[in-house]
SEKE-594199 format. One record per residue (C-alpha): residue number from 1; residue in three letters; chain; x, y, z. Coordinates in steps of 0.001 Angstrom, whole numbers, plus 524288, in hexadecimal, padded with zeros to 5 digits. Last residue first. Layout:
<nodes>
(node NUM, 'ALA', 'A', (X, Y, Z)),
...
</nodes>
This chain:
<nodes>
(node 231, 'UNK', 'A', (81CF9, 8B26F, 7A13F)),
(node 230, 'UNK', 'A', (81B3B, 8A956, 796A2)),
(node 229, 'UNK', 'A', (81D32, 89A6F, 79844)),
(node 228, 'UNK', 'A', (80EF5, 89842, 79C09)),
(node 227, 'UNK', 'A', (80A83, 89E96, 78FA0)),
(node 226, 'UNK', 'A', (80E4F, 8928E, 78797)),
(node 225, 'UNK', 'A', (80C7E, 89881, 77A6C)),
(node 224, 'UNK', 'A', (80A6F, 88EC0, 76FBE)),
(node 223, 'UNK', 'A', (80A5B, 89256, 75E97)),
(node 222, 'UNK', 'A', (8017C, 895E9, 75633)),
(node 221, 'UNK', 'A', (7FEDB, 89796, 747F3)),
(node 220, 'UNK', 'A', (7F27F, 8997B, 7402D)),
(node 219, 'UNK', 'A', (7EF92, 89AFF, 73255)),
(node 218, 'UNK', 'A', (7E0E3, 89FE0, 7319F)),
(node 217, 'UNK', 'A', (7E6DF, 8ABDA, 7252B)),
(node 216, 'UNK', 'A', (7E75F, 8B533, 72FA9)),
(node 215, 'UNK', 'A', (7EFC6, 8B03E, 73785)),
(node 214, 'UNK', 'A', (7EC33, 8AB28, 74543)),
(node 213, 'UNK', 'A', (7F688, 8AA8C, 74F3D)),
(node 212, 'UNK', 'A', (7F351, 8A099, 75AEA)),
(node 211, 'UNK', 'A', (7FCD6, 89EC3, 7669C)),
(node 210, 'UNK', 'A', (7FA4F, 894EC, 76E79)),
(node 209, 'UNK', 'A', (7FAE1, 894CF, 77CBF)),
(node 208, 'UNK', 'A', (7FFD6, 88BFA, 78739)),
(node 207, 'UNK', 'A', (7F8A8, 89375, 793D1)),
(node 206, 'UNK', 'A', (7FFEC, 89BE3, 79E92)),
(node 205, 'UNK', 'A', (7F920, 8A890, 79B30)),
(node 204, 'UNK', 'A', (7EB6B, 8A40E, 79968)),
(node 203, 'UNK', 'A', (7E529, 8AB87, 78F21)),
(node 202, 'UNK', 'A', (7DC30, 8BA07, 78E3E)),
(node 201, 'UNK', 'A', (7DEF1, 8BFF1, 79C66)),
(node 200, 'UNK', 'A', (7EC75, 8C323, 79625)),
(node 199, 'UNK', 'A', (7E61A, 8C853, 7892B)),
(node 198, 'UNK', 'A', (7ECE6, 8C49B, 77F6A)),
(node 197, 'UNK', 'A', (7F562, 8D1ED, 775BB)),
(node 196, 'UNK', 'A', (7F993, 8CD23, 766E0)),
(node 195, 'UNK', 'A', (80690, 8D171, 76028)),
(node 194, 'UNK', 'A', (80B15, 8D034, 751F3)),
(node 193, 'UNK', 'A', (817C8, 8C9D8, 74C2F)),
(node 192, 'UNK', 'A', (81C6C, 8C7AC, 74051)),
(node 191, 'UNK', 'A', (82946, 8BF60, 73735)),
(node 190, 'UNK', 'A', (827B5, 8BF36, 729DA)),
(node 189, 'UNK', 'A', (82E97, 8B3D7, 71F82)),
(node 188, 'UNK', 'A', (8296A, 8A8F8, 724CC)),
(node 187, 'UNK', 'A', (83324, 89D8E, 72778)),
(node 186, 'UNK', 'A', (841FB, 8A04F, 727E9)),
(node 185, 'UNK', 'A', (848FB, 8A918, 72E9E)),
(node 184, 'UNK', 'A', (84A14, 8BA8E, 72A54)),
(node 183, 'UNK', 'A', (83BB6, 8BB58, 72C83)),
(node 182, 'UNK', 'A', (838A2, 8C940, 727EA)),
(node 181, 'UNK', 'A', (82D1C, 8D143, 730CE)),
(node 180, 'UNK', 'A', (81ECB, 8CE22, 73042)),
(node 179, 'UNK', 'A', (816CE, 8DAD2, 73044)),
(node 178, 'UNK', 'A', (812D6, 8DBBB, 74023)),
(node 177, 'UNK', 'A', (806A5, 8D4F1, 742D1)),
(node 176, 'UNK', 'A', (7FB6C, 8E048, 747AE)),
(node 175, 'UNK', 'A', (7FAC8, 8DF02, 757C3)),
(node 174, 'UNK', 'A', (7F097, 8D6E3, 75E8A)),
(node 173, 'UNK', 'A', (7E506, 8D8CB, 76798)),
(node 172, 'UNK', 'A', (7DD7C, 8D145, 7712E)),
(node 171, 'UNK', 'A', (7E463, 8C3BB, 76F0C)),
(node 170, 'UNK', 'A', (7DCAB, 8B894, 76DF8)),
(node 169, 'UNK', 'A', (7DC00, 8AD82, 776E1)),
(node 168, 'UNK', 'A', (7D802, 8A030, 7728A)),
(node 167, 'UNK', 'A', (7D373, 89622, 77C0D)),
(node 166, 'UNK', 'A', (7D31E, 8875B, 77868)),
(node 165, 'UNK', 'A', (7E031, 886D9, 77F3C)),
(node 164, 'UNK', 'A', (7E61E, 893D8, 77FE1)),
(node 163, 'UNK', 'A', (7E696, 8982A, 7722C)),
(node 162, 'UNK', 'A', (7ECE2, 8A692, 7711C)),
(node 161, 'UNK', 'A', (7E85B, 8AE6C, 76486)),
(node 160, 'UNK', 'A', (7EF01, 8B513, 7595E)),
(node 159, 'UNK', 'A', (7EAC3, 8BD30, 74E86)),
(node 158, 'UNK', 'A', (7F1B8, 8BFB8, 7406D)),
(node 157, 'UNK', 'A', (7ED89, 8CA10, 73876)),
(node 156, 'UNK', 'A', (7F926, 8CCB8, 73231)),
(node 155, 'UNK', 'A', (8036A, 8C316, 7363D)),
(node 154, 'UNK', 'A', (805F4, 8BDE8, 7289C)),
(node 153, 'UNK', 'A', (80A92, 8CBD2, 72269)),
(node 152, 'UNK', 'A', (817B6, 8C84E, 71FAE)),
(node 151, 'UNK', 'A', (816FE, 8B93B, 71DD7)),
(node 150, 'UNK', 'A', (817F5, 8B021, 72A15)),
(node 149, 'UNK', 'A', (81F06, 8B18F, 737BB)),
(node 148, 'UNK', 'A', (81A6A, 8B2A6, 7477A)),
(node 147, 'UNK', 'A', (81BC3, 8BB07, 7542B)),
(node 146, 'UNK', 'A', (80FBC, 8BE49, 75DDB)),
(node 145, 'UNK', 'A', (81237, 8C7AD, 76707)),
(node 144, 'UNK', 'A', (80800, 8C5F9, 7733A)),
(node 143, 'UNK', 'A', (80602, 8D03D, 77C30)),
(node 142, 'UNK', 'A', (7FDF5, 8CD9E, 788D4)),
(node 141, 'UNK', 'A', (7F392, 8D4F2, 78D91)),
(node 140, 'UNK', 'A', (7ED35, 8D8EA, 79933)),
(node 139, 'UNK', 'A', (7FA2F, 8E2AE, 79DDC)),
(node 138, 'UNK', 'A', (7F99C, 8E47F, 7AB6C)),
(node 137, 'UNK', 'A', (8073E, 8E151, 7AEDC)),
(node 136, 'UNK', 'A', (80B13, 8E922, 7A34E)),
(node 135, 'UNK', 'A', (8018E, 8F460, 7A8A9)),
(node 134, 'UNK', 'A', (80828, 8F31F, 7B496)),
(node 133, 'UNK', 'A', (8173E, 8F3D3, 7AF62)),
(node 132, 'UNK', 'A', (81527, 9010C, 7AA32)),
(node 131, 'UNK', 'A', (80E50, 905C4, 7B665)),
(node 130, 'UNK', 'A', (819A5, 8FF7D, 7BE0D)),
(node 129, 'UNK', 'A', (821C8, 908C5, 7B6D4)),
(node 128, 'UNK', 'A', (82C50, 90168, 7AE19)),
(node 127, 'UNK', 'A', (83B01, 904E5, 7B491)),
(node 126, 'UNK', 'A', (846F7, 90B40, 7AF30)),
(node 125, 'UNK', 'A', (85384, 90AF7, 7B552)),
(node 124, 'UNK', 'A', (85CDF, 914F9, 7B104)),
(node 123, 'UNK', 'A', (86546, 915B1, 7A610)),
(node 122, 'UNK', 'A', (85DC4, 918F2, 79C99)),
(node 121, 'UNK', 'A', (861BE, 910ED, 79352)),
(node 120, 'UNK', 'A', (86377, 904EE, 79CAE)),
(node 119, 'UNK', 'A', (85792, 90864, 7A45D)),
(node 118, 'UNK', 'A', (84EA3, 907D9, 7983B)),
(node 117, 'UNK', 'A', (853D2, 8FB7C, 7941D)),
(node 116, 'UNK', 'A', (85281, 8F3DC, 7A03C)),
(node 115, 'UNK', 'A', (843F6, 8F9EF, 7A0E1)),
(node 114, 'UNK', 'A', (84255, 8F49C, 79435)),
(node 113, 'UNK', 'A', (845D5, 8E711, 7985F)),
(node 112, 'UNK', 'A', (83BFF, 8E808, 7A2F8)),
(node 111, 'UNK', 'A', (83144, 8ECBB, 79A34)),
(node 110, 'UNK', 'A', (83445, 8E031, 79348)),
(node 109, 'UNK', 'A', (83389, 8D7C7, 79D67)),
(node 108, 'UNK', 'A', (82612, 8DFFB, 7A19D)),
(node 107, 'UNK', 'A', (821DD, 8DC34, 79342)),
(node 106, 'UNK', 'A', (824FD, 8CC98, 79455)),
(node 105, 'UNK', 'A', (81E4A, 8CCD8, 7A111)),
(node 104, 'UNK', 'A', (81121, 8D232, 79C58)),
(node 103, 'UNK', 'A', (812A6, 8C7B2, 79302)),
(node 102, 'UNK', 'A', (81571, 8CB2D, 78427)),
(node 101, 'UNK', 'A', (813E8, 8BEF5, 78018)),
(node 100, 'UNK', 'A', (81E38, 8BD0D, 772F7)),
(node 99, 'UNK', 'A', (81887, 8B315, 76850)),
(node 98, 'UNK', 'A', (81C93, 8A93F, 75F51)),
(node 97, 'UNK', 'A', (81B84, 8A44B, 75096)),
(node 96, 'UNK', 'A', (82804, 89CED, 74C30)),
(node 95, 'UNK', 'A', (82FA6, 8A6C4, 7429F)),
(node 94, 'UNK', 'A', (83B07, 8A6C6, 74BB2)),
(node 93, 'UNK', 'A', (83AFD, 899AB, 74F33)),
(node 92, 'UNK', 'A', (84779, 8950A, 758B4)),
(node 91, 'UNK', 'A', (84AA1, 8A209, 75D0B)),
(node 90, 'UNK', 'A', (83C23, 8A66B, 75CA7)),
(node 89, 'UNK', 'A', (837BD, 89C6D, 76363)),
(node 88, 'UNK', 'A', (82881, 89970, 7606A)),
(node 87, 'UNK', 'A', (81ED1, 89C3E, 76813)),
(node 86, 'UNK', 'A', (81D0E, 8A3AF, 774FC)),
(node 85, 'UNK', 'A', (825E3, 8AEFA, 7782F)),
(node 84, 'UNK', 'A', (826D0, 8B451, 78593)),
(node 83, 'UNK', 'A', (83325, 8B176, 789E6)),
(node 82, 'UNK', 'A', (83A95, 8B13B, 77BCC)),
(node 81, 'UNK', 'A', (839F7, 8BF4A, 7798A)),
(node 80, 'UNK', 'A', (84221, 8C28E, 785D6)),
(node 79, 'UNK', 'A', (84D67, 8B7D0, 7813D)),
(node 78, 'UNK', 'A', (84FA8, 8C072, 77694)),
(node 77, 'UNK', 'A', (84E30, 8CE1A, 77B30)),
(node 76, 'UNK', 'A', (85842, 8C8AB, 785AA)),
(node 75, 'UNK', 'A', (86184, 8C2B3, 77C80)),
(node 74, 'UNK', 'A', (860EA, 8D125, 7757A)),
(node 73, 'UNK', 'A', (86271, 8D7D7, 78114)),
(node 72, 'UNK', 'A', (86E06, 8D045, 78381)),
(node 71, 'UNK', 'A', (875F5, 8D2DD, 775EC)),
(node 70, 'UNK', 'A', (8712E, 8E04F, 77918)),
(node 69, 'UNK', 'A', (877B1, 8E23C, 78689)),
(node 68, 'UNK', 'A', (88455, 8DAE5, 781B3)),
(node 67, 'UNK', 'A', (88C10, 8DDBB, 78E25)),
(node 66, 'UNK', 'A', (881A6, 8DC5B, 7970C)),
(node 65, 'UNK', 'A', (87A0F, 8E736, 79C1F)),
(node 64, 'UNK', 'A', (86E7D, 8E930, 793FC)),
(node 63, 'UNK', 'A', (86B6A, 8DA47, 79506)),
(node 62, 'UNK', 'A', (86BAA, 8D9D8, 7A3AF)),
(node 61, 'UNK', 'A', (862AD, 8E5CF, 7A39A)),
(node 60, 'UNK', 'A', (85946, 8DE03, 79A78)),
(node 59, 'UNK', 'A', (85A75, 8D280, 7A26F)),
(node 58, 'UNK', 'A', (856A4, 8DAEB, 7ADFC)),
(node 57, 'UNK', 'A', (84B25, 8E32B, 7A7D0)),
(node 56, 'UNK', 'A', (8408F, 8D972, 7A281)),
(node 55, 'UNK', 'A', (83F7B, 8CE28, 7B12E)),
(node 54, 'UNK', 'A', (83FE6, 8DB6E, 7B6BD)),
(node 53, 'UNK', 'A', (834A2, 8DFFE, 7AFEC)),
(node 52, 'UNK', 'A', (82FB9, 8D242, 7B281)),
(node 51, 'UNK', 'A', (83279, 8D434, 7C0DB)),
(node 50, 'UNK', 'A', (82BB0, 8E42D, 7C099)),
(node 49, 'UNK', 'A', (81EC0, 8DCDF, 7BAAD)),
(node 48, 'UNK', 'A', (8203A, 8D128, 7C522)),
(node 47, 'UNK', 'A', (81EDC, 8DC28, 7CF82)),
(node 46, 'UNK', 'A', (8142C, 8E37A, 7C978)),
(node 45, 'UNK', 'A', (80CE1, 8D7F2, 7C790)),
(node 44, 'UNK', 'A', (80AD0, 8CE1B, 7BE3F)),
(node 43, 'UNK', 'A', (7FD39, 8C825, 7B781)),
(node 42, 'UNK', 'A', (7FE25, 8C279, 7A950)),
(node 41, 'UNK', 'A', (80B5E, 8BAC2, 7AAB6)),
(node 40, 'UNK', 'A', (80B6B, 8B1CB, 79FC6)),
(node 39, 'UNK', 'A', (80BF0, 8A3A6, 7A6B0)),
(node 38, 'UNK', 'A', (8132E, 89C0A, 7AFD0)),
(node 37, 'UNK', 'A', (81608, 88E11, 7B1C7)),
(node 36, 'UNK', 'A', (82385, 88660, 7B574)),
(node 35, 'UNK', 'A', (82548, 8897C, 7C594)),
(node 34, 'UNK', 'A', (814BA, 8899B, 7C771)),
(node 33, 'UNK', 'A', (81349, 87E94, 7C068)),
(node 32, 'UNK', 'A', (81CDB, 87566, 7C75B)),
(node 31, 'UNK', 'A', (8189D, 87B68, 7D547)),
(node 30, 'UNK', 'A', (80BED, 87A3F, 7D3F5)),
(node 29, 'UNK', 'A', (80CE5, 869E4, 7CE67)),
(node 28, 'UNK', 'A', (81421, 86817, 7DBC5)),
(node 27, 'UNK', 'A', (80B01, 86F5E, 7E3FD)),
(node 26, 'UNK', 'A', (80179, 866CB, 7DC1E)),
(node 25, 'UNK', 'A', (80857, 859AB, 7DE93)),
(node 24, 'UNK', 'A', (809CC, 85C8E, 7ECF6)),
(node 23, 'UNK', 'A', (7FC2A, 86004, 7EE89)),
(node 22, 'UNK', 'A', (7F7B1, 853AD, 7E8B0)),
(node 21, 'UNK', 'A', (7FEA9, 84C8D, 7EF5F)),
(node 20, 'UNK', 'A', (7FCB9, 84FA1, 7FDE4)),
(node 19, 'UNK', 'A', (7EDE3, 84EB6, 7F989)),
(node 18, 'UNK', 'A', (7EFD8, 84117, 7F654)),
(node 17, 'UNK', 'A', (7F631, 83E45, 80352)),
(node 16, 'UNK', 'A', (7EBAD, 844D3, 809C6)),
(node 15, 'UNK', 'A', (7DFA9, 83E29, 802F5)),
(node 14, 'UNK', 'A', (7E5DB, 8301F, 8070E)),
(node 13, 'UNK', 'A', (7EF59, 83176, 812E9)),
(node 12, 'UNK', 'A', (7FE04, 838B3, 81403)),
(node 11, 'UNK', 'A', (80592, 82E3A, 81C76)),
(node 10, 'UNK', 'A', (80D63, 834C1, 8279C)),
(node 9, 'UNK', 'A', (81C6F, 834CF, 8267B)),
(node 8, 'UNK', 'A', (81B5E, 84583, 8242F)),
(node 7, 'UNK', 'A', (81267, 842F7, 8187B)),
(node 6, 'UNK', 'A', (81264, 8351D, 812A7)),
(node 5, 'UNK', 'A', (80ABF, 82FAA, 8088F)),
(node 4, 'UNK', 'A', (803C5, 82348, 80888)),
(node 3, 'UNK', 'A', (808E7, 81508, 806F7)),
(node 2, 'UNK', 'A', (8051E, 80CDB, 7FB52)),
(node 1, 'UNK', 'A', (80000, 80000, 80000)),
</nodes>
């Protein structure tokens, strides 16, 4: 007969051994999701505002001051426009279609960075406001710069939409496609880009979304966001 568990050399009986269980496997299964998830950051205060400015201004200050300031700015600017992009790699597929979130934290990072640059030429340390940083924090939408290749003209009239599951999430207004530019690599022969503002309140920030860009012609291409990995 299979003996029951123990708790401080005293047998743990029936319903409370089961209990004792349970609870351990869920603090367990808490602590694994809450160390690997998050999700686009839709609500931050003041304080996490002035960290991401932060999180903007030091690397840029490091950068200014090293001995190859814009050899490191550059590296910076690079890796920067990696952490919020969502489709393809640019490095490894630079006509792959993708898309930069312009998070509320991606444009305090920013503002950060500016501030480092500000203060350099100046001279002197220059700071946002904190009204200037509230109405980012308050901000009810979220940017969306979508980037993609075809003919010259083929992004004219395009439209995009988010697909959550069986939901689909439309943007509330979008910019006019920029005229494609010259694709010196192979594959199509214009490169464009044209920007769309979601709603935050509108889709689930820490969802696997797709990506849906509509031409005008009923093509459609699309490609997976994992919004979880986006801060």
């Amino acid at each position: 007969m299979r003996s029951a568990p123990m708790a401080g050399g005293r047998p743990i009986e029936g319903r409370a051994a089961l209990g004792a269980l349970v609870m351990a496997w869920s603090v367990a299964a808490w602590m694994g999701s809450a160390e690997m998830a998050y999700a686009i950051d839709v609500k931050l205060t003041m304080e996490e505002a002035k960290k991401a400015l932060e999180a903007g201004r030091a690397p840029m200050e490091k950068a200014a001051e090293s001995s190859k300031p814009d050899e490191e700015i550059k590296k910076l600017m690079k890796q920067v426009s990696l952490t919020t992009r969502v489709g393809a790699d640019p490095e490894k597929d630079p006509c792959g279609a993708s898309a930069i979130l312009r998070t509320k934290r991606y444009r305090l990072e920013a503002f950060g960075r500016q501030e480092a640059t500000e203060s350099k030429k100046q001279k002197k340390e220059v700071r946002m406001p904190d009204g200037f940083i509230q109405k980012v924090v308050d901000m009810p939408n979220m940017e969306v710069e979508i980037q993609l290749c075809g003919d010259e003209y083929f992004a004219d009239g395009v439209k995009v939409a988010f697909q959550q599951g069986s939901k689909t999430i439309h943007p509330i207004d979008m910019g006019p496609a920029e005229r494609g530019r010259k694709n010196e690599g192979q594959g199509p022969a214009y490169r464009s880009r044209f920007t769309a503002r979601f709603a935050y309140d509108g889709f689930d920030p820490s969802a696997k979304t797709k990506v849906v860009i509509f031409f005008p012609d009923g093509k459609t291409e699309e490609f997976e966001a994992d919004f979880s990995k986006v801060k």
